[in-house]
MARLOMI-766391 format. One record per residue: x, y, z of N, C-alpha, C, O, CB in turn. Coordinates in pm, whole numbers, padded with zeros to 5 digits, always signed. Glycine has a CB too. Example, Ala and Ser with C-alpha at 12.3 -4.5 7.8 and 13.67 -1.06 7.14 Angstrom:
2
+01319-00569+00780+01230-00450+00780+01320-00330+00780+01424-00332+00846+01131-00447+00905
+01285-00225+00708+01367-00106+00714+01290+00003+00787+01341+00114+00804+01408-00060+00572
//
This chain:
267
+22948+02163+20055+22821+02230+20089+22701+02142+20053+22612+02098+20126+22810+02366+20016
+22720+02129+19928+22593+01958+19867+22592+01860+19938+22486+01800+19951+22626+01863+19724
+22690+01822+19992+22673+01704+20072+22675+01729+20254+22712+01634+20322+22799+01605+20021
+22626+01883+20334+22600+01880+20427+22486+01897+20414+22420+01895+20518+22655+01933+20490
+22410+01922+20274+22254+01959+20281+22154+01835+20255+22035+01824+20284+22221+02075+20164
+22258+01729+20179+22190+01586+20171+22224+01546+20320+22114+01509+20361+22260+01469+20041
+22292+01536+20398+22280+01479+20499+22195+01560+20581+22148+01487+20668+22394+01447+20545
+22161+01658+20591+22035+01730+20700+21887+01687+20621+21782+01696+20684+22049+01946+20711
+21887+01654+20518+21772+01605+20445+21789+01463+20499+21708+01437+20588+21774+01624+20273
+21837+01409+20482+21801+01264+20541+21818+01260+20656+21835+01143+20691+21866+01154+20496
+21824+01332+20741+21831+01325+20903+21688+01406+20950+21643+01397+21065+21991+01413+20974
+21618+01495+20829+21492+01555+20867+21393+01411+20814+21289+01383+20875+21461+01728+20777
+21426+01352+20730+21316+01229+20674+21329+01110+20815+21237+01054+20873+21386+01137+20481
+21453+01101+20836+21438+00972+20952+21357+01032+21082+21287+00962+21155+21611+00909+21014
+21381+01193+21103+21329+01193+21224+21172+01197+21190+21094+01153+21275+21387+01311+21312
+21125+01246+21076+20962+01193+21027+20910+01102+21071+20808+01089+21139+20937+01155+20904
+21023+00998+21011+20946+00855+20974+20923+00803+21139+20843+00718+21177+21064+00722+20858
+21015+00877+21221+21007+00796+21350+20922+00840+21459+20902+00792+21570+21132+00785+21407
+20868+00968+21386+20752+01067+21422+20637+01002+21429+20565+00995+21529+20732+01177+21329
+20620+00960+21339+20559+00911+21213+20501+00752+21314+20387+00712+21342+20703+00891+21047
+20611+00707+21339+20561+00534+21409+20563+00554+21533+20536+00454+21600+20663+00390+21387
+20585+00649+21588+20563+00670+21764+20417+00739+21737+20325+00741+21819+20704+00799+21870
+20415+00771+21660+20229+00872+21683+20108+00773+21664+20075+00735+21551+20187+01020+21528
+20052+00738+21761+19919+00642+21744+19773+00777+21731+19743+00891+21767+19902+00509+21927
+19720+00644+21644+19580+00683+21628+19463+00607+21685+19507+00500+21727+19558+00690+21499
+19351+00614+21701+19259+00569+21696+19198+00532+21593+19137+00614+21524+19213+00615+21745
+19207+00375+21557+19128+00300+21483+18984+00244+21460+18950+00139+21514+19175+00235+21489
+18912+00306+21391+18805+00253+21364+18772+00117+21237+18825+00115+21126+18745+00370+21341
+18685+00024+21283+18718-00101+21164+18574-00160+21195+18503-00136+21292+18877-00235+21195
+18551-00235+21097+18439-00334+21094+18452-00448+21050+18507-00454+20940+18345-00299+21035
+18415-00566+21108+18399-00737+21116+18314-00744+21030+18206-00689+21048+18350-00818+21251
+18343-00821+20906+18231-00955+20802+18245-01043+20788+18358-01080+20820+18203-00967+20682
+18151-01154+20733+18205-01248+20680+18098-01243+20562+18012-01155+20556+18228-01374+20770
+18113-01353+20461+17989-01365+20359+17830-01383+20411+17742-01433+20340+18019-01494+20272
+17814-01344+20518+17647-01386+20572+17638-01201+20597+17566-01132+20525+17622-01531+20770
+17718-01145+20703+17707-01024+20718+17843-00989+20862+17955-01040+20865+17528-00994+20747
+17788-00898+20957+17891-00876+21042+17882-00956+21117+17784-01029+21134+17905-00772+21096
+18016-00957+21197+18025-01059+21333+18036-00989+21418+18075-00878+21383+18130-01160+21354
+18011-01005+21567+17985-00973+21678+18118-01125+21732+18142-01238+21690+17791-00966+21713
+18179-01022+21860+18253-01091+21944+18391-01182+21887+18426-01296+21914+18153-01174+22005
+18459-01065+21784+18593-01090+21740+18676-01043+21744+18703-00938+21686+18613-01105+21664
+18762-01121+21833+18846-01110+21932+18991-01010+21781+19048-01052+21680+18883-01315+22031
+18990-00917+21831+19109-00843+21782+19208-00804+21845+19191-00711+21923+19085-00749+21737
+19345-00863+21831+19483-00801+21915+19572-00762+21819+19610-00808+21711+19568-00908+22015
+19599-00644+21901+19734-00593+21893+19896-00640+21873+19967-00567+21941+19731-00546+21985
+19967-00733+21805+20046-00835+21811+20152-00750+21877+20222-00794+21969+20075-00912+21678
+20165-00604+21818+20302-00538+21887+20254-00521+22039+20312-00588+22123+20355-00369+21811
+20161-00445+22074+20126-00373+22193+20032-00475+22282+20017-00439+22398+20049-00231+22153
+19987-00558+22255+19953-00711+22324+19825-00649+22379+19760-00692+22474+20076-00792+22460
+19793-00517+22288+19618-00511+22377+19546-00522+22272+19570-00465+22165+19555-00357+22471
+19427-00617+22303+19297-00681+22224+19175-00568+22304+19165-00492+22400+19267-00895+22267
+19096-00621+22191+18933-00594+22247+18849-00676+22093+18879-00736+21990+18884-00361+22272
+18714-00619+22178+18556-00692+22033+18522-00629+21999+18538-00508+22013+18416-00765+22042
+18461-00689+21940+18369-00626+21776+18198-00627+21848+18139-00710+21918+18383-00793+21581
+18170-00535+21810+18043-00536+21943+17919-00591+21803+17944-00603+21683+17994-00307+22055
+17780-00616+21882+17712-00660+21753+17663-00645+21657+17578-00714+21601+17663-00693+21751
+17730-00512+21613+17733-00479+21418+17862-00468+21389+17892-00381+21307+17657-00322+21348
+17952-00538+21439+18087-00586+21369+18179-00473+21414+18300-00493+21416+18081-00601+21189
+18145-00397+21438+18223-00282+21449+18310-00263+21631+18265-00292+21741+18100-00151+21405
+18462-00194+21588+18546-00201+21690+18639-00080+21693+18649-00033+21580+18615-00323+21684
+18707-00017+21781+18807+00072+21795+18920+00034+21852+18905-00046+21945+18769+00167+21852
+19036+00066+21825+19155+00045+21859+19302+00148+21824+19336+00194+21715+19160-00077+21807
+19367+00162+21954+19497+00242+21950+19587+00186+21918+19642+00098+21985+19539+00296+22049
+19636+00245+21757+19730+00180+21674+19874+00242+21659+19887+00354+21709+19669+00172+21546
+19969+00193+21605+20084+00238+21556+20114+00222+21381+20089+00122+21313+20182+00165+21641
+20158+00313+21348+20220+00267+21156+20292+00178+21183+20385+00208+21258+20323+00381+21044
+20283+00050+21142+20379-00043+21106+20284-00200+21190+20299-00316+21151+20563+00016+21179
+20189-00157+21310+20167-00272+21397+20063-00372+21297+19995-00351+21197+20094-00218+21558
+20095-00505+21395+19984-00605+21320+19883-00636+21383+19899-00646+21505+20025-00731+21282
+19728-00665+21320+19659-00675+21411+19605-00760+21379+19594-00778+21258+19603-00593+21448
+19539-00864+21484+19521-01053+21446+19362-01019+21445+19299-00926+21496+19589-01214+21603
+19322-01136+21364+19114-01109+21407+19143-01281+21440+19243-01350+21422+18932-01047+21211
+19037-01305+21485+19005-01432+21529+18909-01491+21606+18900-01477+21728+19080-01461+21571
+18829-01564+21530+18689-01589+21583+18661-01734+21589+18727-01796+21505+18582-01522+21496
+18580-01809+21664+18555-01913+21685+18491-02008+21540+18495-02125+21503+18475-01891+21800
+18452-01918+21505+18387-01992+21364+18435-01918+21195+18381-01897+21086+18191-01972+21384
+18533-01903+21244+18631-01819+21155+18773-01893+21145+18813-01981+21221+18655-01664+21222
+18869-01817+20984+18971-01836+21044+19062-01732+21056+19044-01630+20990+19018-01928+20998
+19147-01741+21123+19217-01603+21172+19300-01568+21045+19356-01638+20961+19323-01618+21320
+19282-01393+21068+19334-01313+20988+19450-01230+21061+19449-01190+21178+19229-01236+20932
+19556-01211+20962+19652-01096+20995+19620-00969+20933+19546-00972+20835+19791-01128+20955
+19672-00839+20985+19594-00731+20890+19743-00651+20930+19796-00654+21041+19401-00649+20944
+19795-00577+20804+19924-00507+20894+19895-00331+20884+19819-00286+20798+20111-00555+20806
+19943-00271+20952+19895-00136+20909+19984-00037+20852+20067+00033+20910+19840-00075+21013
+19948-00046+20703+20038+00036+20630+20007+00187+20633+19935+00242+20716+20040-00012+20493
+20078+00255+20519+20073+00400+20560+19913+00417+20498+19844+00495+20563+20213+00513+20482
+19874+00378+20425+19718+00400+20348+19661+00421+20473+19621+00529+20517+19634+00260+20249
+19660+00247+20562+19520+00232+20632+19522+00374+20775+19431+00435+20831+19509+00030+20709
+19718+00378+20793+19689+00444+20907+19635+00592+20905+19581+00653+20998+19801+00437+20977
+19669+00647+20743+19591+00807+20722+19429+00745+20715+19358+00827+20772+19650+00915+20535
+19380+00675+20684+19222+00667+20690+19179+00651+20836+19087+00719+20880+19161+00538+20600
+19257+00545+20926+19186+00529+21031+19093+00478+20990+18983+00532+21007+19161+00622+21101
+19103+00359+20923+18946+00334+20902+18965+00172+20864+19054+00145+20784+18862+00444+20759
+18870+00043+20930+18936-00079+20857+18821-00110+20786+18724-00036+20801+18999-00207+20947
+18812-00231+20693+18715-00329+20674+18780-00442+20622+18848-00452+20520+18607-00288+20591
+18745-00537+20720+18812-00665+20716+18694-00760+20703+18579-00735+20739+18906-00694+20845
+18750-00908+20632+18691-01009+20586+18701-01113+20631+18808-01167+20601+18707-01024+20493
+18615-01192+20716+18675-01333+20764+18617-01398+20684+18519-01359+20619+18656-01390+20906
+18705-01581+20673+18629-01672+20572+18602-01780+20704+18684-01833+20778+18733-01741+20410
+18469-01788+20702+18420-01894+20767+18503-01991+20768+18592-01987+20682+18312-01934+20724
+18502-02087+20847+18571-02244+20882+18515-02364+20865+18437-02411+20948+18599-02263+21011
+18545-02416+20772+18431-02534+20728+18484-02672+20826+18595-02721+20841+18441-02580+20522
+18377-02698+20872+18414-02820+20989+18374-02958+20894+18273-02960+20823+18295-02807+21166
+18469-03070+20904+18417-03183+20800+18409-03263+20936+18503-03263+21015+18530-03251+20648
+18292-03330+20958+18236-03453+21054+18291-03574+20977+18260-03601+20861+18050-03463+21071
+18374-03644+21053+18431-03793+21039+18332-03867+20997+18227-03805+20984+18487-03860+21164
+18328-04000+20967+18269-04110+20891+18208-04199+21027+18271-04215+21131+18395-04199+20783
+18073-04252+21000+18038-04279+21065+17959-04409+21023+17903-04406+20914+18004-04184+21111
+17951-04533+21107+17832-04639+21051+17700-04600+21079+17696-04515+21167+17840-04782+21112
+17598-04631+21036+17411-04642+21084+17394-04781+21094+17420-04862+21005+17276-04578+20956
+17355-04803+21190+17321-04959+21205+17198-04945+21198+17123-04853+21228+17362-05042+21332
+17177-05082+21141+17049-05125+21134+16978-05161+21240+17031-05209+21340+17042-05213+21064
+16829-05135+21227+16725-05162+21358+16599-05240+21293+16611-05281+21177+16664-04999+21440
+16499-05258+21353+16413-05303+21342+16319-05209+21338+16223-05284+21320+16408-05383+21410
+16277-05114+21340+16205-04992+21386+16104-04967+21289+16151-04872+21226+16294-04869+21403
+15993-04995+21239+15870-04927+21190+15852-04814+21085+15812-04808+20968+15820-04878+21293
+15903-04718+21188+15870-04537+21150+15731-04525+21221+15681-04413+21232+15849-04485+20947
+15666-04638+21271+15518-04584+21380+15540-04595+21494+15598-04696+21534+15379-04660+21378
+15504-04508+21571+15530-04473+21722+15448-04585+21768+15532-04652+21828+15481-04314+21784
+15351-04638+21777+15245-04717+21844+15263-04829+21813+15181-04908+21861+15118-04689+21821
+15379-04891+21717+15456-05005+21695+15548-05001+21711+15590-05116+21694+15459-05053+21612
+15653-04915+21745+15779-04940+21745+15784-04905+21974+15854-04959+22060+15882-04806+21595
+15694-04818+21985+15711-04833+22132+15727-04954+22202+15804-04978+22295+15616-04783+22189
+15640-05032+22143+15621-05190+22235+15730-05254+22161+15702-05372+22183+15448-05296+22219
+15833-05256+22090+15909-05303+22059+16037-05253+22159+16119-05317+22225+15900-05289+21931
+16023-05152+22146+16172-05074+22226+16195-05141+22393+16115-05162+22484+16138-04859+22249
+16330-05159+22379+16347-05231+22529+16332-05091+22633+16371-04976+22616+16531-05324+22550
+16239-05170+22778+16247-05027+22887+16335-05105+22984+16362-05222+23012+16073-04954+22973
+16366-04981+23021+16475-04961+23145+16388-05002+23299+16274-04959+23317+16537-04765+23148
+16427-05052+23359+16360-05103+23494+16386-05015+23599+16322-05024+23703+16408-05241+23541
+16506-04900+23578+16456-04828+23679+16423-04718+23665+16417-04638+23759+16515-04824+23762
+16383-04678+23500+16269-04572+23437+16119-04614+23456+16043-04520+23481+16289-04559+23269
+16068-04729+23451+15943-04802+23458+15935-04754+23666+15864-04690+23744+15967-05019+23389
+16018-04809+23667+15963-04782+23868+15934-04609+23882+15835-04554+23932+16150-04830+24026
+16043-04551+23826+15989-04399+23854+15924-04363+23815+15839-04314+23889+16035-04309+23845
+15901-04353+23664+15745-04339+23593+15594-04384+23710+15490-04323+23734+15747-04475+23435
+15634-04483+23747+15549-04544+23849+15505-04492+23989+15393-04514+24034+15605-04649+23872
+15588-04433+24045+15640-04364+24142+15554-04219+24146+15479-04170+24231+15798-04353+24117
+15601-04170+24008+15531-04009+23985+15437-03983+23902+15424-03878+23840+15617-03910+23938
+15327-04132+23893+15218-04109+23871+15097-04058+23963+15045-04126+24052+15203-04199+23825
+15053-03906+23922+14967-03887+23984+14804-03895+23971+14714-03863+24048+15005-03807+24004
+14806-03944+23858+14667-03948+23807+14607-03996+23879+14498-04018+23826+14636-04001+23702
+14609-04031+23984+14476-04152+24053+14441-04058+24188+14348-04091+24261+14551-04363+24116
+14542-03912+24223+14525-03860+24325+14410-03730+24263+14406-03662+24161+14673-03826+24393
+14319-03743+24395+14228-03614+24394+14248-03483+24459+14253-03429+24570+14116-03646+24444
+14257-03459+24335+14333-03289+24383+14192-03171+24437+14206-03048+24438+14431-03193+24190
+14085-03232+24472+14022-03102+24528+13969-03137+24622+13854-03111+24658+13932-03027+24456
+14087-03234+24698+14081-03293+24895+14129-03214+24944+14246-03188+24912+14158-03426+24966
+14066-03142+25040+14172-03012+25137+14236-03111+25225+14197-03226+25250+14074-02865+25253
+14337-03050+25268+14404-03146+25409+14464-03077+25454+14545-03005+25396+14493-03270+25405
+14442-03080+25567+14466-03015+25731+14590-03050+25727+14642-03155+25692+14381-03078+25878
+14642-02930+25774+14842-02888+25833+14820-03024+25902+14715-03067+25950+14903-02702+25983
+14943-03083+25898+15007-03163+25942+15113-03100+26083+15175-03008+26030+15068-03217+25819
+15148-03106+26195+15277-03062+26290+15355-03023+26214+15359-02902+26197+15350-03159+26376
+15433-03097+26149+15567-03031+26065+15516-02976+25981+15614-02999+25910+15677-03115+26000
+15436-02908+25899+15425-02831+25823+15391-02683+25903+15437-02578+25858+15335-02887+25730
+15295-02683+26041+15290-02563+26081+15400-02541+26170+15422-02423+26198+15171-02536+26134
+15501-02661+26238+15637-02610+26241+15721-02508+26184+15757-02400+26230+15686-02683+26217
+15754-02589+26026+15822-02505+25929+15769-02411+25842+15842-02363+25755+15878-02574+25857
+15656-02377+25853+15579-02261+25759+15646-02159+25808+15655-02170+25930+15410-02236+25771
+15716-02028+25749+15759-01911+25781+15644-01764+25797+15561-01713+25722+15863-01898+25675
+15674-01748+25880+15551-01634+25908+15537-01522+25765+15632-01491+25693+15602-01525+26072
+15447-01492+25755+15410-01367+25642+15431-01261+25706+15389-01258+25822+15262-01353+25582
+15507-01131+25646+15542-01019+25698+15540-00945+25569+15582-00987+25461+15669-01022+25781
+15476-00808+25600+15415-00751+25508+15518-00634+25573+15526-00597+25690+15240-00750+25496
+15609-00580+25430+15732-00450+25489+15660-00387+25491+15616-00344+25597+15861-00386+25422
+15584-00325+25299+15574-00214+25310+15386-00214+25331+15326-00280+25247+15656-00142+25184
+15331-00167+25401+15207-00191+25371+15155-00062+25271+15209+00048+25282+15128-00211+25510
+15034-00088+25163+14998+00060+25115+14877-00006+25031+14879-00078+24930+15134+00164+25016
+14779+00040+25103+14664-00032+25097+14555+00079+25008+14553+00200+25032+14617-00077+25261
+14469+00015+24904+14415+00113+24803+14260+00142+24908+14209+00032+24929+14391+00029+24610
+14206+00219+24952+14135+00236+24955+13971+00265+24899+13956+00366+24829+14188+00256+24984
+13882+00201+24920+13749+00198+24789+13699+00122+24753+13577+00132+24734+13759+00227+24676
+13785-00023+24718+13774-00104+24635+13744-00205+24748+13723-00302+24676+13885-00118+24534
+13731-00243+24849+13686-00335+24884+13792-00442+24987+13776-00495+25097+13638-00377+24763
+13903-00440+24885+13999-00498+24956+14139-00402+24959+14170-00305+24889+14018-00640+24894
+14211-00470+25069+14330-00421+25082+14496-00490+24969+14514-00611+24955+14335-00447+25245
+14555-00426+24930+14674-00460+24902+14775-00428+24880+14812-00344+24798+14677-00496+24857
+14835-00489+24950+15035-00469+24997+15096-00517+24909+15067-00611+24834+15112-00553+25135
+15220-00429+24915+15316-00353+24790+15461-00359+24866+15531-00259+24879+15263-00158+24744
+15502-00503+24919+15612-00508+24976+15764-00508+24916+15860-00547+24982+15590-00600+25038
+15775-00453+24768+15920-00440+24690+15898-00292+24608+15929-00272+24491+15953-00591+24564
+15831-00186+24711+15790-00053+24642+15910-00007+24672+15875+00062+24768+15659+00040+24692
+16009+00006+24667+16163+00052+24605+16256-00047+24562+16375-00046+24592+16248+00127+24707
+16201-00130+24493+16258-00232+24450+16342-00222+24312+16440-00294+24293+16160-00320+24448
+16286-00104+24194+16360-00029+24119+16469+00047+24113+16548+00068+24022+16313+00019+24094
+16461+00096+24255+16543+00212+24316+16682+00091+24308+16785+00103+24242+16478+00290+24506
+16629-00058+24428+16733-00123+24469+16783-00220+24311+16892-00278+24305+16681-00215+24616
+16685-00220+24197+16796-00284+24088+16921-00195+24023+17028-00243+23986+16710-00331+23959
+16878-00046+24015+16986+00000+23959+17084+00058+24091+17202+00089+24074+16939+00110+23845
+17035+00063+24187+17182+00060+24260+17291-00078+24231+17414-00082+24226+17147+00061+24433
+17225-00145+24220+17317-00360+24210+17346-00281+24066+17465-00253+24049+17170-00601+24202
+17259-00244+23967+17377-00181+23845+17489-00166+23851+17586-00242+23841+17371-00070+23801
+17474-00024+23876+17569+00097+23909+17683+00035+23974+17796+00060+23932+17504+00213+24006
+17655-00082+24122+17749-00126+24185+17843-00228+24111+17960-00246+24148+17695-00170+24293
+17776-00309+23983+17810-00427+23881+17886-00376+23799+17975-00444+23747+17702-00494+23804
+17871-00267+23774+17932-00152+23646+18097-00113+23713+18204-00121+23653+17804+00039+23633
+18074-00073+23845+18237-00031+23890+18277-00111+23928+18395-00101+23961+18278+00061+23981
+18214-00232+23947+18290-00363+24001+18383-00468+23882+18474-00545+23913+18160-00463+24071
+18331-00445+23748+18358-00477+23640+18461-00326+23567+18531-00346+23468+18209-00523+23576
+18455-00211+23622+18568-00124+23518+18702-00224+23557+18710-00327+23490+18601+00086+23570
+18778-00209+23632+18884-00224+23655+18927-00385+23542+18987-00386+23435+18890-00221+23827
+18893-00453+23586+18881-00569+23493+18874-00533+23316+18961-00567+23235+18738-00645+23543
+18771-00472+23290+18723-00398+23166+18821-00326+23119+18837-00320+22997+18612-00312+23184
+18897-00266+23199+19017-00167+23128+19167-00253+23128+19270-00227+23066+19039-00003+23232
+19141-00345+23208+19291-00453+23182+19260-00553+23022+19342-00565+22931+19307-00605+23360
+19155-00597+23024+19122-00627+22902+19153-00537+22775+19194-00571+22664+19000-00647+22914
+19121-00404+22828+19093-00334+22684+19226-00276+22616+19254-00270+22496+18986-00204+22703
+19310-00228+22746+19442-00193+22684+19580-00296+22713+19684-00292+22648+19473-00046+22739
+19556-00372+22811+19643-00466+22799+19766-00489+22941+19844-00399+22973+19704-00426+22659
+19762-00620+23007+19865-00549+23098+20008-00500+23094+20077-00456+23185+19873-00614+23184
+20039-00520+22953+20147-00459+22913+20135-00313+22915+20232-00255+22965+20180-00505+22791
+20053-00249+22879+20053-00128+22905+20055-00035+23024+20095+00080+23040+19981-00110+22856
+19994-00131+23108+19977-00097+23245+20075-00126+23294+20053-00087+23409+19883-00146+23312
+20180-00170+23295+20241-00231+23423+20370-00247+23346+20464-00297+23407+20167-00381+23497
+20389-00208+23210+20530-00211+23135+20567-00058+23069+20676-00004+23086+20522-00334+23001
+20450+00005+22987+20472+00157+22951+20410+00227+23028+20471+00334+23024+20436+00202+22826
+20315+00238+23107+20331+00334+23243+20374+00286+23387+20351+00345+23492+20198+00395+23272
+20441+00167+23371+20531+00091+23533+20417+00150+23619+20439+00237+23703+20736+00169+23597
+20318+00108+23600+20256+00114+23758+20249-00008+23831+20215-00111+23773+20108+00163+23764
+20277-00009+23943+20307-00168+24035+20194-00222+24036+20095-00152+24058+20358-00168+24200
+20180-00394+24007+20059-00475+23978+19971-00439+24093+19851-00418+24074+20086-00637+23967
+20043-00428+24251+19951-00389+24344+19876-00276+24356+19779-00259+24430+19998-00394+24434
+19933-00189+24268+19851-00037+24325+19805-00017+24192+19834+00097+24157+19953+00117+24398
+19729-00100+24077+19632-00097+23983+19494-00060+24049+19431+00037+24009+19630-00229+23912
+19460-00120+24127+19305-00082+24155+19318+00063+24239+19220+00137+24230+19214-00216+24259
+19438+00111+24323+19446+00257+24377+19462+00314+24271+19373+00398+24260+19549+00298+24475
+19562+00315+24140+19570+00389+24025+19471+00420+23947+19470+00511+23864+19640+00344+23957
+19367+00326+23980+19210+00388+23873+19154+00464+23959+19119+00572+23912+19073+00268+23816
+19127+00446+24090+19066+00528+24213+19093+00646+24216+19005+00728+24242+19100+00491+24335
+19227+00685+24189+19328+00817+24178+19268+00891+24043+19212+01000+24047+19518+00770+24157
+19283+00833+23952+19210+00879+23843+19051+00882+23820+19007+00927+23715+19259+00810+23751
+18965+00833+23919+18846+00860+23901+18805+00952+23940+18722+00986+23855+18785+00793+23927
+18806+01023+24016+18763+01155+24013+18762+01266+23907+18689+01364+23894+18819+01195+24094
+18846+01229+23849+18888+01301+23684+18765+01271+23601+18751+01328+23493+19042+01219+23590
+18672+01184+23646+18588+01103+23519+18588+01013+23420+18503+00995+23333+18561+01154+23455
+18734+00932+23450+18793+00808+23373+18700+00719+23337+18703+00655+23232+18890+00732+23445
+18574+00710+23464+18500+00617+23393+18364+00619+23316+18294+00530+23268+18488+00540+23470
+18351+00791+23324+18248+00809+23243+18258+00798+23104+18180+00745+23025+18204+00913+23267
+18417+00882+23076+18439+00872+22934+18469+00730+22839+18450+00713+22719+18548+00956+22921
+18541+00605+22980+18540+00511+22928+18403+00458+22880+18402+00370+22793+18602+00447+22999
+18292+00505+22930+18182+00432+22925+18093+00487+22779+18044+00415+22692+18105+00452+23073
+18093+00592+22784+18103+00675+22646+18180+00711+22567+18185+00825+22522+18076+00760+22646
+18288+00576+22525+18343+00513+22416+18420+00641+22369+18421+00684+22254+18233+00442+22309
+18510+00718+22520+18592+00798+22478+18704+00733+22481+18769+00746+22585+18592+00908+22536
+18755+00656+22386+18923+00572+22465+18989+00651+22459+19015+00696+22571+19016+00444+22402
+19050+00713+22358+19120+00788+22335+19167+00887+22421+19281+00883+22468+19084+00819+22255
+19075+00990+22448+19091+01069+22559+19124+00985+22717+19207+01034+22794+18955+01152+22560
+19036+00827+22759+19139+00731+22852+19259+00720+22824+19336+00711+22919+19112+00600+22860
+19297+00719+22734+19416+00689+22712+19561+00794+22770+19658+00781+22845+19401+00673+22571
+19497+00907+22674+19547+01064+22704+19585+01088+22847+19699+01126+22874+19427+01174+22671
+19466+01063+22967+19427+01031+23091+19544+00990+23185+19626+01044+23258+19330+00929+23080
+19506+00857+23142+19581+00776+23190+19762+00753+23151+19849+00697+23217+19501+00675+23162
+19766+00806+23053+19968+00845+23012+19991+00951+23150+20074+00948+23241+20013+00978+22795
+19894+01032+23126+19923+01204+23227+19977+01152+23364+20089+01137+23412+19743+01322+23272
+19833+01126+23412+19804+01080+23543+19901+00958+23639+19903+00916+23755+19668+01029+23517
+19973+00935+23515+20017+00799+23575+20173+00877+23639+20218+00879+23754+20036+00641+23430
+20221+00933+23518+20362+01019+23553+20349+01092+23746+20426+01071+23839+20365+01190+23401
+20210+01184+23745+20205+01186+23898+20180+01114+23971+20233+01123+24081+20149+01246+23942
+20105+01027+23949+20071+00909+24031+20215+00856+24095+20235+00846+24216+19993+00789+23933
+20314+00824+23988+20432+00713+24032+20527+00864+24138+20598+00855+24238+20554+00616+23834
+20502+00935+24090+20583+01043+24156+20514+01095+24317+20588+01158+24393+20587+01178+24039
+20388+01066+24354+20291+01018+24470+20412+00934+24546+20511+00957+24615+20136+00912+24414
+20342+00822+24493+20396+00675+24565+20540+00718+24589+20590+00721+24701+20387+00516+24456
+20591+00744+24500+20750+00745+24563+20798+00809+24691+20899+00770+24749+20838+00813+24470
+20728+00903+24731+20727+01024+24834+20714+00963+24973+20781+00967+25076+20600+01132+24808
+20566+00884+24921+20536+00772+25034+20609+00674+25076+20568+00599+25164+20441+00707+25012
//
């Protein structure tokens, strides 16, 4: 009887522990070094092969597992391993330390010159280049008088392009008229936004979770990635991505994908 109750006890702890490392969280962490935070450090996932940055107060989010490792690594840094034990994964919470990278510059001679330290002696010393002296020469304009009018030339009233006034909207009162030819010109920068913004998700979300995730734990076919976000946008995938809901993307995108592949197959 004692020993069917130790074995259901250790068969309730393993299925914990495995509870336990299949359940991801959302990680919150912050980038330093001894000056203050870093901006634009590159953090991956070593198990789950998805990275993202540290935006510019050091700070980053990421979907973790108990047990995964996660690399930092920065250009003027040197890379760190960080592993995630049971502490960090009940906090959800990091703060990590990079140590700068000290660069040592090789050995070098100074040769000796002849040189002064006075500009107005050492110029007439310095050898010139002969075909710096001709251009210097060339694009001197000092000797031309700049308040000679001169009459169009043929090829210039050839190639002059006519003036066309779109929008006209002329103030009345004042004497003169003036046209206002880019008066929806605001309208037309944030449309090129808006259009820069969805032209960049798709890209933005292969970066952020990884194409392993995409295309290995939800098998969606490399070709029908850009129909698979389309399918899911209507849901609002990319609002919440944009307001730094991953998590809930994430949620999203597990769901969505199960019907999605069950779609395509039909087809």
């Amino acid at each position: 009887m004692g020993k069917n109750i130790l074995l259901f006890l250790l068969f309730c702890f393993s299925m914990t522990s495995l509870f336990s490392q299949e359940k991801s969280v959302l990680m919150k962490g912050k980038v330093m070094d001894s000056i203050g935070a870093i901006n634009n450090v590159t953090i991956l996932n070593l198990n789950s092969k998805i990275g993202t940055f540290s935006n510019d107060n050091g700070f980053f989010e990421m979907i973790v597992h108990l047990g995964d490792s996660l690399q930092f690594s920065s250009v003027q840094h040197k890379t760190k391993v960080l592993f995630i034990n049971k502490n960090i994964f009940i906090t959800r919470k990091i703060a990590i330390q990079l140590t700068i990278e000290t660069t040592v510059l090789d050995e070098f001679d100074l040769k000796r010159h002849d040189l002064s330290g006075f500009l107005g002696i050492d110029s007439k010393k310095a050898s010139t280049n002969k075909q710096d002296s001709l251009l210097n020469k060339a694009m001197d304009f000092s000797k031309v008088n700049m308040n000679v009018v001169e009459k169009n030339d043929y090829i210039d009233e050839r190639v002059r392009p006519p003036v066309v006034n779109t929008v006209p909207n002329s103030f009345e009162g004042v004497g003169v008229g003036l046209n206002m030819p880019f008066k929806d010109s605001e309208k037309l920068w944030a449309l090129r936004r808006q259009l820069a913004k969805k032209k960049a998700f798709p890209s933005e979300m292969l970066a952020e979770f990884g194409e392993n995730f995409f295309f290995t734990t939800l098998k969606i076919p490399r070709e029908k990635y850009y129909h698979f976000l389309e399918y899911c946008n209507p849901l609002g995938i990319e609002n919440l991505y944009i307001n730094g809901k991953k998590l809930a993307v994430l949620e999203m995108l597990q769901e969505q994908s199960k019907r999605y592949l069950e779609i395509i197959k039909k087809e």
